[in-house]
Every structure is written in C-alpha cells, then in structure tokens.
N, C-alpha and C positions, 0 to 999 in steps of 0.2 A: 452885908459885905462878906465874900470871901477872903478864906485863909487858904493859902495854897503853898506850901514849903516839900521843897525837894531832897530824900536821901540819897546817896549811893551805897547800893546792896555788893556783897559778891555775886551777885544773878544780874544786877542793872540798876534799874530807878524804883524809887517808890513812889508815888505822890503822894503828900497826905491831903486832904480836903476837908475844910469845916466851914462852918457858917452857911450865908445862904448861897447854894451854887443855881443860879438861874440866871436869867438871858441876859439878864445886866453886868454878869462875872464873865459870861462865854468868853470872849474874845481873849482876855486875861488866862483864862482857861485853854482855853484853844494855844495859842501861843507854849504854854508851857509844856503840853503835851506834843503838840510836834517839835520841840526841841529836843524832848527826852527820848523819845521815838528815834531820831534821828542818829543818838549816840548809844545807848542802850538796846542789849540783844534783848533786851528782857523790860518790862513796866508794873509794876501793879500799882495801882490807885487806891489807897485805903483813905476810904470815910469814915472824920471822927466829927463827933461833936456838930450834924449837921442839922440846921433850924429848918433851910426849907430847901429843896431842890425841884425843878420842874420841867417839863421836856424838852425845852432846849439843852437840857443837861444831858438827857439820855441822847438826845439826838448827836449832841458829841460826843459821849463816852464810845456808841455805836459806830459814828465814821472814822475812829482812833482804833477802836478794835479793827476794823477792816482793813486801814491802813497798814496796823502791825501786820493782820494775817497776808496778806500779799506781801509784804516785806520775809515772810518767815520767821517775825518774830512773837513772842509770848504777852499779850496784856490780858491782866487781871484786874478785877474788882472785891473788893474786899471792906467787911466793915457796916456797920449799920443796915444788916439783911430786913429785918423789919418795915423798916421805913422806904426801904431800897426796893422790896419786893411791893408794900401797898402801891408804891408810883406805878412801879412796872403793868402792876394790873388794874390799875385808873386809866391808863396812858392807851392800852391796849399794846403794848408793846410786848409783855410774854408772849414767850412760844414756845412752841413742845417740840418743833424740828430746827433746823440749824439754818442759817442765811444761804439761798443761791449761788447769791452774786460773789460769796465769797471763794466757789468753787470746790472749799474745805468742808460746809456745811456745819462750821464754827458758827456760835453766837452769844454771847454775851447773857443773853435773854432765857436763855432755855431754863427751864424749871424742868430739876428730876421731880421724877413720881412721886415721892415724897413730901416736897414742899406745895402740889397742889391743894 
C-alpha cells in the first residue's frame, strides 16, 4: 500500500511517497499529482521509505513531468537515488539525451556522466 501526504513549500508542493508505489497505487497516485500540478508553480516528489516501485510508476512520474513542462512548470524527483536509479535501468527507461516530445528536451531520466 501506498503512503502519499502532501506539503506546501514557499516554491509549491511536495509529495512525499512511501510504500509500495506500483500499478495498484497509480490511479490514487495519478489523482494527487494532477491536483498539485494544477495549483502549484512548482512540484517535487520525494521518495521515502519505498518497498517496491514498478513501471507504472515511472510511466507516471514521466507523463507528470511532461505535463508540468508544457505548463512552464518545475517537477522534481527526489529521494531514494539508489533504488530510483536500479529501476531506471531495469525498465530501460534511462537516457543520456532529453525527451522530444517535450520540445525543452527536459527529462526526468537523464543520468549525468557521473552516475553511469
């Protein structure tokens, strides 16, 4: 089960997220993020305490970020890089260049040279 509790920042929203966030949370998920979106110039998402996450998860973190970037606003991810990053490159969802379709060629995904 997901845990999903909402701040308000002087920048916007925060989400925090624990537990297990996968396709049985999404919709609960989903929901919370297009409200924050909605009212918030700004987002960032910090993962705490997460057991399992799986790529229904990334697939919404991903349309949330696109969403913001065509709105002109700020979403972040933040929090459990480890775990955040093994999915990433299970999933095949890293990348080294930025989204298209975003036009910004923002992405969520990208890994500096660094964490390769």
């Amino acid at each position: 089960m997901a845990d999903i509790r909402e701040e308000t920042t002087n920048d916007g929203k925060t989400i925090i997220m624990s537990g297990e966030l996968t396709v049985s949370a999404v919709n609960s998920i989903k929901i919370t993020l297009l409200n924050a979106l909605r009212v918030a110039p700004a987002l960032q998402v910090r993962l705490e305490s997460v057991s399992r996450m799986d790529i229904a998860f990334l697939q919404l973190l991903c349309s949330a970020h696109r969403t913001a970037a065509d709105s002109g606003k700020q979403f972040t991810v933040s929090g459990d890089p480890d775990r955040f990053l093994e999915l990433l490159k299970k999933s095949g969802f890293q990348r080294h260049i930025g989204c298209r379709e975003s036009g910004k060629y923002t992405c969520l995904w990208l890994v500096q040279a660094e964490t390769r």
